[in-house]
Backbone as XML, in Angstrom:
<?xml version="1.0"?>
<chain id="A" units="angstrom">
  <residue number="1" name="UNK">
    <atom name="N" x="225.632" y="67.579" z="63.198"/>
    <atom name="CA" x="224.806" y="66.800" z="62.308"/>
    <atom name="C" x="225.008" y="67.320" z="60.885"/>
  </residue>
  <residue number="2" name="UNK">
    <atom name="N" x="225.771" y="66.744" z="60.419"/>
    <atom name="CA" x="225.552" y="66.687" z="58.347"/>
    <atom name="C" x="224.632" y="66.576" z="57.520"/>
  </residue>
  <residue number="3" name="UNK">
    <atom name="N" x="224.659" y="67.848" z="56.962"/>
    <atom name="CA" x="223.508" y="67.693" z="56.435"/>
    <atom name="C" x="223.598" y="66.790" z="54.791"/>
  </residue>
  <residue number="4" name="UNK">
    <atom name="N" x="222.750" y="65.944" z="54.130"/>
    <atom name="CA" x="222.946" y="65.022" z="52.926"/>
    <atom name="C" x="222.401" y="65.703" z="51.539"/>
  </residue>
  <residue number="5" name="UNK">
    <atom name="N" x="223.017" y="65.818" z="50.620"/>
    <atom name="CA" x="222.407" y="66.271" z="49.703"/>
    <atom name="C" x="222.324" y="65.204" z="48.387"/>
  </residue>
  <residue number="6" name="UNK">
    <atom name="N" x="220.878" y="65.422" z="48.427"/>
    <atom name="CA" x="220.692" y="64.136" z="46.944"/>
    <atom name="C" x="221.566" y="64.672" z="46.038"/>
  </residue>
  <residue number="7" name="UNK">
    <atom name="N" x="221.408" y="64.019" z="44.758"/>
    <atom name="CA" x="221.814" y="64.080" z="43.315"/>
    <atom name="C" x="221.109" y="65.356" z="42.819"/>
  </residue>
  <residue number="8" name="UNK">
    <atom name="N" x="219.712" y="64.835" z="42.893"/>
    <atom name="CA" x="219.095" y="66.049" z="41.894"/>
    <atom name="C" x="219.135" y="67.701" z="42.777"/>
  </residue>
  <residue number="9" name="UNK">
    <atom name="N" x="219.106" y="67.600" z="44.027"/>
    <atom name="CA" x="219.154" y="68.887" z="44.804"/>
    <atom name="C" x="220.728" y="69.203" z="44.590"/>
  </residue>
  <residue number="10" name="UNK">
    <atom name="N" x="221.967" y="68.193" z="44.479"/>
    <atom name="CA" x="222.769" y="69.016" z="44.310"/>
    <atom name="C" x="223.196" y="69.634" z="42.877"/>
  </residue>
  <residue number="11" name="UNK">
    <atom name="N" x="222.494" y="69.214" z="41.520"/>
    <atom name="CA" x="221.980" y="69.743" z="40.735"/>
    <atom name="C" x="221.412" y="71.008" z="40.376"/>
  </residue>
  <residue number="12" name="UNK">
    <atom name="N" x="220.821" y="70.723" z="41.101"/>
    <atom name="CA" x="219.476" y="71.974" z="40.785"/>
    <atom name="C" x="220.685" y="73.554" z="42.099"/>
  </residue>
  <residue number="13" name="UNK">
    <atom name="N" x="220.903" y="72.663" z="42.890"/>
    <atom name="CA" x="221.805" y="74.300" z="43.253"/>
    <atom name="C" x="223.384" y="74.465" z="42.435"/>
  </residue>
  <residue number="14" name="UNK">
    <atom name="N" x="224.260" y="73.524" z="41.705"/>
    <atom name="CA" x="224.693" y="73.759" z="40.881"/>
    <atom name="C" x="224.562" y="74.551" z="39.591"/>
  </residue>
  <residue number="15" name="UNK">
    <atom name="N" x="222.963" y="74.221" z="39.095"/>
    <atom name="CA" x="222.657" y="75.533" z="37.985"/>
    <atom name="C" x="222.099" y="76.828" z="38.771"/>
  </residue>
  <residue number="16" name="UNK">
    <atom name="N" x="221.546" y="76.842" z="39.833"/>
    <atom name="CA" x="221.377" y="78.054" z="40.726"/>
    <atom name="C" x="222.886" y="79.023" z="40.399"/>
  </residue>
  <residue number="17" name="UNK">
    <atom name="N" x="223.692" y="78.112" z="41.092"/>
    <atom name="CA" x="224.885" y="78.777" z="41.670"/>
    <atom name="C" x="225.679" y="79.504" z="39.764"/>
  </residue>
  <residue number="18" name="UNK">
    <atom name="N" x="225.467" y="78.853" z="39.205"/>
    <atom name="CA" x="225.752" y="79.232" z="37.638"/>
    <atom name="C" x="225.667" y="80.343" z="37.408"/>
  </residue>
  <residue number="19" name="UNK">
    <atom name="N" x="223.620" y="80.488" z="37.451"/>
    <atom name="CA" x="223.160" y="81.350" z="37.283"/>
    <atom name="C" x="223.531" y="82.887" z="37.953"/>
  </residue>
  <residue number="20" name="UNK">
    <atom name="N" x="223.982" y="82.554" z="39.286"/>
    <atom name="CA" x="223.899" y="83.706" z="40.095"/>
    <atom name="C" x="225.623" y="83.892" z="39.300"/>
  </residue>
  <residue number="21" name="UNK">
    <atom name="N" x="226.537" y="83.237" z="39.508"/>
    <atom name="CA" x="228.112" y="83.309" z="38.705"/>
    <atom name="C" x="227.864" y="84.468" z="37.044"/>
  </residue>
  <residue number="22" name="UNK">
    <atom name="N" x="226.694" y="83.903" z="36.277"/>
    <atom name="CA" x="226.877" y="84.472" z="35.208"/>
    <atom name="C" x="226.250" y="86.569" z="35.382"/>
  </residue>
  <residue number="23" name="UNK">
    <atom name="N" x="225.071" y="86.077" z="36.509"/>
    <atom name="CA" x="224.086" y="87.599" z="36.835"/>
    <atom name="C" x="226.047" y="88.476" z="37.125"/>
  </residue>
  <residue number="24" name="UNK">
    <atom name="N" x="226.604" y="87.778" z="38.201"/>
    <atom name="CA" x="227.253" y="88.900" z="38.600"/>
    <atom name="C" x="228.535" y="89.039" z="37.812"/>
  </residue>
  <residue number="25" name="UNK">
    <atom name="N" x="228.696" y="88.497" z="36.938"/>
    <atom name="CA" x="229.618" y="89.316" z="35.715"/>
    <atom name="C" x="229.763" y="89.944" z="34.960"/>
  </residue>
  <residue number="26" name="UNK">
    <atom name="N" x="228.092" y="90.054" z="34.675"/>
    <atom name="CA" x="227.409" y="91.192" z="33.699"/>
    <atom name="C" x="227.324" y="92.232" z="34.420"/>
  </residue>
  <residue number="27" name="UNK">
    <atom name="N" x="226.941" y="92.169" z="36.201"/>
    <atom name="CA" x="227.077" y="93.429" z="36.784"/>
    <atom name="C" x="228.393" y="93.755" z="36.914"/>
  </residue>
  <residue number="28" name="UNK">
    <atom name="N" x="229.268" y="92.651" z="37.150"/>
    <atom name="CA" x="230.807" y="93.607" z="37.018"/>
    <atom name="C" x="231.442" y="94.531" z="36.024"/>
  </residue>
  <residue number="29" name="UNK">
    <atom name="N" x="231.369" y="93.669" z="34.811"/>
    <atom name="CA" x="231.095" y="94.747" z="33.626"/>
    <atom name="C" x="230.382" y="95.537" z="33.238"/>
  </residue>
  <residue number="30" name="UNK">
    <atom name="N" x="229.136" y="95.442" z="33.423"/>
    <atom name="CA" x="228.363" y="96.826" z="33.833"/>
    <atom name="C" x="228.937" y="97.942" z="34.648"/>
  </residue>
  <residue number="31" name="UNK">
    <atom name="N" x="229.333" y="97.345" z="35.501"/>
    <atom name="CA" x="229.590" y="98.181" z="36.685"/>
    <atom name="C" x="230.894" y="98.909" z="36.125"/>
  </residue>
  <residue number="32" name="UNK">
    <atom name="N" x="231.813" y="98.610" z="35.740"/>
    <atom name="CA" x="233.553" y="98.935" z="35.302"/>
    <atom name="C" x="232.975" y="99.713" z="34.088"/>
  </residue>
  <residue number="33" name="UNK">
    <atom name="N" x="232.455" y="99.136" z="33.058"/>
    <atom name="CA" x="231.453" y="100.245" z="31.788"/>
    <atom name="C" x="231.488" y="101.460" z="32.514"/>
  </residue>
  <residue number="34" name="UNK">
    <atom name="N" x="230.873" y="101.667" z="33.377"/>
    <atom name="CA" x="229.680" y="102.709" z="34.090"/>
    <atom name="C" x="231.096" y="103.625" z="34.695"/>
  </residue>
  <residue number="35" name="UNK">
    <atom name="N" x="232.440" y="102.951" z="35.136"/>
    <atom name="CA" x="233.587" y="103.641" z="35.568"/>
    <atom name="C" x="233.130" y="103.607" z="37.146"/>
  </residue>
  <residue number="36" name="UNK">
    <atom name="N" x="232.444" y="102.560" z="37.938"/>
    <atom name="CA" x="232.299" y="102.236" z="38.966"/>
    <atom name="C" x="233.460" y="101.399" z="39.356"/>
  </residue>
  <residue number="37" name="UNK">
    <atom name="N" x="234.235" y="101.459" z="40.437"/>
    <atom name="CA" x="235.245" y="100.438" z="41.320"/>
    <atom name="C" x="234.531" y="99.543" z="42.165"/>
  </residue>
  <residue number="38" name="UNK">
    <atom name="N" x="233.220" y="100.041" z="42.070"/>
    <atom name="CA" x="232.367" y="98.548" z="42.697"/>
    <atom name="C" x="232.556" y="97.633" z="42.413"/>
  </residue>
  <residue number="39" name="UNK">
    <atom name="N" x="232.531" y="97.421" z="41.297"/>
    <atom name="CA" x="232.785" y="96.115" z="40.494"/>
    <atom name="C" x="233.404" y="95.183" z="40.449"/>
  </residue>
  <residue number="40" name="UNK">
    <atom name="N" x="234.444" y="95.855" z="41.656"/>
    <atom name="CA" x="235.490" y="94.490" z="42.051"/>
    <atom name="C" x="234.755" y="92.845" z="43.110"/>
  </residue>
  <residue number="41" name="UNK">
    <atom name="N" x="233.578" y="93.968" z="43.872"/>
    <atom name="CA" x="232.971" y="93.089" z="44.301"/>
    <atom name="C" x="231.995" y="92.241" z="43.849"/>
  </residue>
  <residue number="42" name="UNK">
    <atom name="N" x="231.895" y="92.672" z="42.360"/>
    <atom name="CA" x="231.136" y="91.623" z="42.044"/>
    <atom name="C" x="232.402" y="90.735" z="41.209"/>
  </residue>
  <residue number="43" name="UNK">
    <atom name="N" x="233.018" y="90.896" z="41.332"/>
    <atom name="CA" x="234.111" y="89.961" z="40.744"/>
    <atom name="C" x="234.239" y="88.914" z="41.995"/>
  </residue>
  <residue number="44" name="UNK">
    <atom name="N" x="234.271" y="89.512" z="43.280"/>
    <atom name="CA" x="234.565" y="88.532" z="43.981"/>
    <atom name="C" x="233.857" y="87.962" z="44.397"/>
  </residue>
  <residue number="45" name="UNK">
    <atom name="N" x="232.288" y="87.698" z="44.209"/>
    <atom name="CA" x="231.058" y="87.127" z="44.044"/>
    <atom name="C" x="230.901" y="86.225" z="43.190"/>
  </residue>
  <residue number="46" name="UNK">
    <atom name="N" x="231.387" y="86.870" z="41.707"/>
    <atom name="CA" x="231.334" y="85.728" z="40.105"/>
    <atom name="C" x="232.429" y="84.644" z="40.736"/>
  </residue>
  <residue number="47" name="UNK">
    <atom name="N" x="233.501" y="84.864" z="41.727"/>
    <atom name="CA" x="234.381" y="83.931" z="41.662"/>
    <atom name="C" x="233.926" y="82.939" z="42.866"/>
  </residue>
  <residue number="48" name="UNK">
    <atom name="N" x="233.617" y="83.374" z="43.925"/>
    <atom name="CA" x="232.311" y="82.602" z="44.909"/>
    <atom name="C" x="231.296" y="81.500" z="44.537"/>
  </residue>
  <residue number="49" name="UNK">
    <atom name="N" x="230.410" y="82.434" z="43.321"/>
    <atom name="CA" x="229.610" y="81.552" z="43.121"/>
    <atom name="C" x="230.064" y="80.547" z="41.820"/>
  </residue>
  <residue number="50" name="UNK">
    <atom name="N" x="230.792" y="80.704" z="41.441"/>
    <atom name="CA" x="231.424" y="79.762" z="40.158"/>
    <atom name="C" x="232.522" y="78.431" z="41.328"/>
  </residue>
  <residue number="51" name="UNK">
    <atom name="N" x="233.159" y="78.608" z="42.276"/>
    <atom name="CA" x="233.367" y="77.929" z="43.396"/>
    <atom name="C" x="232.412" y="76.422" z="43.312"/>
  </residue>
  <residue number="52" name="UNK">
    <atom name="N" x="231.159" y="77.853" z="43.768"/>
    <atom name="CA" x="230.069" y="76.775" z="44.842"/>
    <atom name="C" x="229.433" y="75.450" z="43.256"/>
  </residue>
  <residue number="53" name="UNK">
    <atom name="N" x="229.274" y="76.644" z="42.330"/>
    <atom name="CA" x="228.721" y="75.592" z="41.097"/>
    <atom name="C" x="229.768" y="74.149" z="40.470"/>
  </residue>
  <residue number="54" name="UNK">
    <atom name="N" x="230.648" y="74.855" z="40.803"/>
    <atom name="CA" x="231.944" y="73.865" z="40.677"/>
    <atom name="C" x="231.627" y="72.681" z="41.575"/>
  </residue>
  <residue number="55" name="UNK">
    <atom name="N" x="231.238" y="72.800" z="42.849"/>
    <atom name="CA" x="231.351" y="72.222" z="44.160"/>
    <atom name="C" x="230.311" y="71.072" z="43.825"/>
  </residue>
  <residue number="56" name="UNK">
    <atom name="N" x="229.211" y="71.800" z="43.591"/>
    <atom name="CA" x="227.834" y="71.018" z="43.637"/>
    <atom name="C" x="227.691" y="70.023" z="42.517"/>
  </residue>
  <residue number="57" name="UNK">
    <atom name="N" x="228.602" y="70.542" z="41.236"/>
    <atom name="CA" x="228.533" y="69.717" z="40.132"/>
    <atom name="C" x="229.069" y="68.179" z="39.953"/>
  </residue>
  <residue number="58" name="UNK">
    <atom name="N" x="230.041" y="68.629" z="41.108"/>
    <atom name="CA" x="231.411" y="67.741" z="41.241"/>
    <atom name="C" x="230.473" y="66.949" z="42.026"/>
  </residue>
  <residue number="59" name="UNK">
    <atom name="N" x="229.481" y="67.045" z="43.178"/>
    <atom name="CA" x="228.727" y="66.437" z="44.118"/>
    <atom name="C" x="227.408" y="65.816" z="43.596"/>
  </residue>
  <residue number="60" name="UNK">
    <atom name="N" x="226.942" y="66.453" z="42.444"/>
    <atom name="CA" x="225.697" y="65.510" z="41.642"/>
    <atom name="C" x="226.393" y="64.394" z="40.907"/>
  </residue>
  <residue number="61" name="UNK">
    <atom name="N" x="227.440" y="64.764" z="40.666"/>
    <atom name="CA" x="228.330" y="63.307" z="39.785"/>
    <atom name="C" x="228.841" y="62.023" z="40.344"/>
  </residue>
  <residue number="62" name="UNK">
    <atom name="N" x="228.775" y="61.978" z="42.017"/>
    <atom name="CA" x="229.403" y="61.442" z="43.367"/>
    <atom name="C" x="227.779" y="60.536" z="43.527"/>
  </residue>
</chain>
């Protein structure tokens, strides 16, 4: 069973998904600042959630 997503819900998790894209780039660079190698994982998070915002944006416009 598929699940349907309106316009405005796929909206509203498009700027979610933004939001969370922009939080974890500041922690990546934070993190690389700090001389942490963590930071790769938040790279591969910023690139996840910039994906999903991509996804949803493309799907409020549909």
């Amino acid at each position: 069973m598929a699940a349907t997503t309106s316009p405005t819900h796929a909206r509203r998790l498009s700027l979610y998904a933004l939001a969370l894209c922009l939080l974890t780039v500041v922690a990546a660079v934070l993190s690389f600042v700090q001389g942490n190698w963590f930071g790769i994982i938040w790279v591969l998070l910023a690139g996840l959630s910039s994906n999903m915002a991509w996804y949803y944006s493309r799907k409020a416009k549909s």
